[in-house]
C-alpha positions as CSV (number, residue, x, y, z in Angstrom):
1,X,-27.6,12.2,-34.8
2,X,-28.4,8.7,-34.1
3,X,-30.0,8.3,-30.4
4,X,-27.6,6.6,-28.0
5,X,-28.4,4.8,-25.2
6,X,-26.3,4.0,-21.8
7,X,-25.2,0.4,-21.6
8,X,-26.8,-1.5,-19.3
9,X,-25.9,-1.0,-15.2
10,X,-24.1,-3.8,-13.4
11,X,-24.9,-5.0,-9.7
12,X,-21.4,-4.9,-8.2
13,X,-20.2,-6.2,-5.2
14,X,-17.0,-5.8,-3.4
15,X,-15.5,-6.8,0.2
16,X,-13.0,-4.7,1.9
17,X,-10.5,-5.8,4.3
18,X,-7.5,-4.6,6.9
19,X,-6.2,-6.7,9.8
20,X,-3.1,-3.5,10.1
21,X,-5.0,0.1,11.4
22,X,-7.7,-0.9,10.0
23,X,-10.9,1.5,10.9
24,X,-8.4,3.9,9.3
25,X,-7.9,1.9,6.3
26,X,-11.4,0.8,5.6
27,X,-12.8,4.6,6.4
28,X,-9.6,5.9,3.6
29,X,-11.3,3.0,1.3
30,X,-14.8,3.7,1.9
31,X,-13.9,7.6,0.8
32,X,-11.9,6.9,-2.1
33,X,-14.0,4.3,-3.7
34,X,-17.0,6.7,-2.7
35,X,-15.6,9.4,-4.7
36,X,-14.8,7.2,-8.0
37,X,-18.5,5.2,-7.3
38,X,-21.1,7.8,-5.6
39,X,-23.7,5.4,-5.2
40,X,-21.9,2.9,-3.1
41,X,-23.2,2.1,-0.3
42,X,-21.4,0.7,2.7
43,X,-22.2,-1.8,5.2
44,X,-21.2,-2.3,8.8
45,X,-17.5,-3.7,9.5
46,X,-17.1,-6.8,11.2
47,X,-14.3,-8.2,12.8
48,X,-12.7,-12.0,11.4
49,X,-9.8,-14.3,12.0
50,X,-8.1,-15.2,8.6
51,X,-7.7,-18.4,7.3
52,X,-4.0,-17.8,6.5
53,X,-1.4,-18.8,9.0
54,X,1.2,-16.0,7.9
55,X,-2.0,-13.0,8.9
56,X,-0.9,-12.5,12.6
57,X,-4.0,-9.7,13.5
58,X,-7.6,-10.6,13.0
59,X,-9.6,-8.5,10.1
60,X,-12.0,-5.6,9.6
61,X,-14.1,-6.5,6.7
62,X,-16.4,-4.5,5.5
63,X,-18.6,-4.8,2.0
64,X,-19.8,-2.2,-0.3
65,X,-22.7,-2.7,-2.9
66,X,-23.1,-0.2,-6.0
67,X,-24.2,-0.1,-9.8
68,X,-22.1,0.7,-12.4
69,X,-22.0,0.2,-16.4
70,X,-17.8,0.6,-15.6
71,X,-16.3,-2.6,-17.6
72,X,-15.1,-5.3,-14.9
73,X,-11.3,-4.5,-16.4
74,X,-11.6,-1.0,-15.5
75,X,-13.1,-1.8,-12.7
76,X,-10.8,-3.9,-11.4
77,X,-7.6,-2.1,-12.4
78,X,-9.6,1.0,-10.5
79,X,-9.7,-1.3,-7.6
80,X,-6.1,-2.4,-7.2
81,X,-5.2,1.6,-7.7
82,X,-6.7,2.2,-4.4
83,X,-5.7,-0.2,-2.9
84,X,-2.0,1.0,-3.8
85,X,-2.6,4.2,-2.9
86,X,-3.7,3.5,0.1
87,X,-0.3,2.1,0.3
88,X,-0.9,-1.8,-0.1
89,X,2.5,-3.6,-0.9
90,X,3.2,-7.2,-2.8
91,X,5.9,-7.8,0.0
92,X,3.5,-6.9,3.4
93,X,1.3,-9.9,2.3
94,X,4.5,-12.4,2.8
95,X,4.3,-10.4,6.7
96,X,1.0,-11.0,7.1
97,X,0.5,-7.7,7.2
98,X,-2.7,-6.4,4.8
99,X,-2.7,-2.4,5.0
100,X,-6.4,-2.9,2.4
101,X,-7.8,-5.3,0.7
102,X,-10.2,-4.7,-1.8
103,X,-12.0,-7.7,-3.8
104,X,-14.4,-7.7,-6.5
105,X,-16.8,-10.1,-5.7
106,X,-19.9,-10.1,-7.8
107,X,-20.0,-8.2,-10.9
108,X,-23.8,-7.9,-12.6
109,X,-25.1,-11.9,-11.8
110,X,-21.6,-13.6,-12.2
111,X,-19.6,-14.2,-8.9
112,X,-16.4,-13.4,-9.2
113,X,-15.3,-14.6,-6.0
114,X,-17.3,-17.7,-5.0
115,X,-15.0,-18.8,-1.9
116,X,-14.9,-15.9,-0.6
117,X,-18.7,-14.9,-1.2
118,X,-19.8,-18.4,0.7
119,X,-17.8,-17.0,3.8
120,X,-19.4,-16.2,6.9
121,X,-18.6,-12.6,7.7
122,X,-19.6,-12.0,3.8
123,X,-22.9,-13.6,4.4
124,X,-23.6,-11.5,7.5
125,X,-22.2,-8.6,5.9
126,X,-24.6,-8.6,2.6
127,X,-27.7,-9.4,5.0
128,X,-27.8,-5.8,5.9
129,X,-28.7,-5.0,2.2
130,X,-32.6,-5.6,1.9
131,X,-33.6,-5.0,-1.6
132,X,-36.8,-3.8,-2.3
């Protein structure tokens, strides 16, 4: 049997956001995506105003930072699963109303999200990860 060997492992980067219960809703998203990714790690939450006129409550944001070999389809249809379960609908967004938000940002050395990556909170939010 011919050996085989794991494909390589992809630094991933996600933000995670709630302006509507949102401790609850970011500590629901931090278990969840825990479970599917064990390695994530988590950083602080911060608080931020949104740029969007229609979000009428500022933001907990949060990022998480992990390494996976999952393929950035998967990985983003695992994503928006959450963030349905967690009860997310198309038609709160038109409310202003964002029960979880969960973005891919980075996946391996592509950025995914470069707006959102160059923002503020984000920049805070990733200086708490010092690696080694």
């Amino acid at each position: 049997m011919p050996l085989q060997f794991k494909s390589a492992m992809y630094k991933i980067i996600i933000s995670l956001g709630s302006n509507s219960y949102s401790k609850l809703n970011i500590d629901k998203a931090k278990r969840m995506l825990s479970f599917s990714f064990p390695d994530v790690i988590f950083s602080s939450s911060i608080i931020s105003l949104s740029d969007d006129e229609d979000a009428k409550f500022p933001f907990r944001n949060a990022i998480g930072v992990f390494y996976d070999d999952i393929p950035v389809k998967e990985l983003h249809k695992k994503l928006k699963s959450i963030e349905y379960a967690l009860g997310r609908q198309p038609k709160d967004k038109d409310m202003g109303k964002v029960i979880i938000d969960i973005d891919l940002l980075q996946y391996g050395d592509v950025i995914i999200r470069e707006e959102d990556i160059k923002k503020e909170y984000v920049q805070a939010l990733l200086k708490e990860f010092v690696e080694e």
